[in-house]
N, C-alpha and C positions, 0 to 999 in steps of 0.2 A: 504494500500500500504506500502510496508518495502521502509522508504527513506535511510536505508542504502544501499539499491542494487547500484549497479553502475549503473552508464548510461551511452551510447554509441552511436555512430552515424552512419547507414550506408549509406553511398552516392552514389544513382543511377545515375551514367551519360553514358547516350543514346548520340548517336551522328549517325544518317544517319543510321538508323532502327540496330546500333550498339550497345551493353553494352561491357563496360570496367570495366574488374575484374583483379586482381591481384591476383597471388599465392605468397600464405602466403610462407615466408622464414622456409626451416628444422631446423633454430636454432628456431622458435619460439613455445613457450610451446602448446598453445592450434592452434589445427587445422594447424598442419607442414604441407606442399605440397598444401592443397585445394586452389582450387578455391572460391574467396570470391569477395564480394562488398569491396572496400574500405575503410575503418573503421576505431576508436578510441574515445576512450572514453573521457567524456566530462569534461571539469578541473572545479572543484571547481568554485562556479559564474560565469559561461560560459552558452548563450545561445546555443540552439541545432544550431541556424543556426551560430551562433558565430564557433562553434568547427567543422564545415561541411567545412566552408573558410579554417579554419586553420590547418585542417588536409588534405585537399586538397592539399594547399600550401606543408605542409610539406613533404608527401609524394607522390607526384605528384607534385609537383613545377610548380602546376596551381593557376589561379584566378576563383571560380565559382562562380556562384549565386543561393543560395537555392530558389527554384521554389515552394514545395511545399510538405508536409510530405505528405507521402504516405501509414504509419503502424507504431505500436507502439509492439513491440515480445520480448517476455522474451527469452534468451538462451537456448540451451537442458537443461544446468542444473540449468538453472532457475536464475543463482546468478549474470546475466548482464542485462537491459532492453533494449533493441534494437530501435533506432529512425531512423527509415527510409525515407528519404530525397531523392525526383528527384532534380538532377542539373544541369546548363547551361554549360557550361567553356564559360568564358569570354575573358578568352586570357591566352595563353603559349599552348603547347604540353604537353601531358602528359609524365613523365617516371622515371624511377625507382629513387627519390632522398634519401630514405635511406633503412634500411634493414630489413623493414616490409616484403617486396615481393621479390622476384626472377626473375617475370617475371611479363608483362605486355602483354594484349591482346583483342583486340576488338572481338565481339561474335554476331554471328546471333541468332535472337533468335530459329532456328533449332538446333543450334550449344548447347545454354546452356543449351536443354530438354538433350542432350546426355555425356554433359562435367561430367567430374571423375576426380580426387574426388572434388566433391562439395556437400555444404548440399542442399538435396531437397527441404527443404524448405524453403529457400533461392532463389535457381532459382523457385521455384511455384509463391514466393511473387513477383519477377522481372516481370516474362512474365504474372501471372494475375491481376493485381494491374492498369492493364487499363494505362499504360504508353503514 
């Protein structure tokens, strides 16, 4: 395993056969406009479930609670490792509190086999990972 890769978190919250993704903001370098899971990378001596609350909070100015990993994905280009996380919210409403996303929006999962642009394999791991 290269422990220089980065590691990242992504956080699945389901709410009432819902997922909530955010489109990534056009000023950001990798993947402007798609549709994504919530994410960010994990700080230095940060546990996966430590960085899932805290990027939560940050960017979503929610409380969750990590339930339970779900997949472990390298990036297309291989140079992030991906930790995928189902999560509860605890309390707050979700919505835009910095400039990760653009927009915020809850998804059928009819809705995510057809959303553009997002990665496939992203929505493959949401709707089949038995949520």
């Amino acid at each position: 395993m290269n422990f220089e890769k980065k590691q990242a978190v992504m956080i699945v919250i389901e709410e009432d056969q819902k997922f909530l993704l955010g489109k990534r903001s056009e000023s950001k370098l990798k993947a402007p406009g798609y549709w994504c899971p919530i994410s960010g990378h994990i700080e230095p001596g940060e546990s996966e479930e430590a960085a899932v609350i805290r990027e939560s909070m940050e960017e979503l100015g929610i409380v969750v609670r990590p339930m339970n990993k779900i997949a472990t994905t390298p990036t297309r280009d291989k140079m992030v490792m991906l930790h995928w996380w189902k999560t509860a919210i605890v309390s707050g409403t979700p919505k835009i509190n910095n400039d990760e996303n653009s927009e915020l929006r809850w998804f059928l999962r009819e809705e995510l086999m057809k959303l553009e642009p997002a990665f496939k394999e992203d929505i493959d791991l949401i709707l089949n990972s038995d949520l």
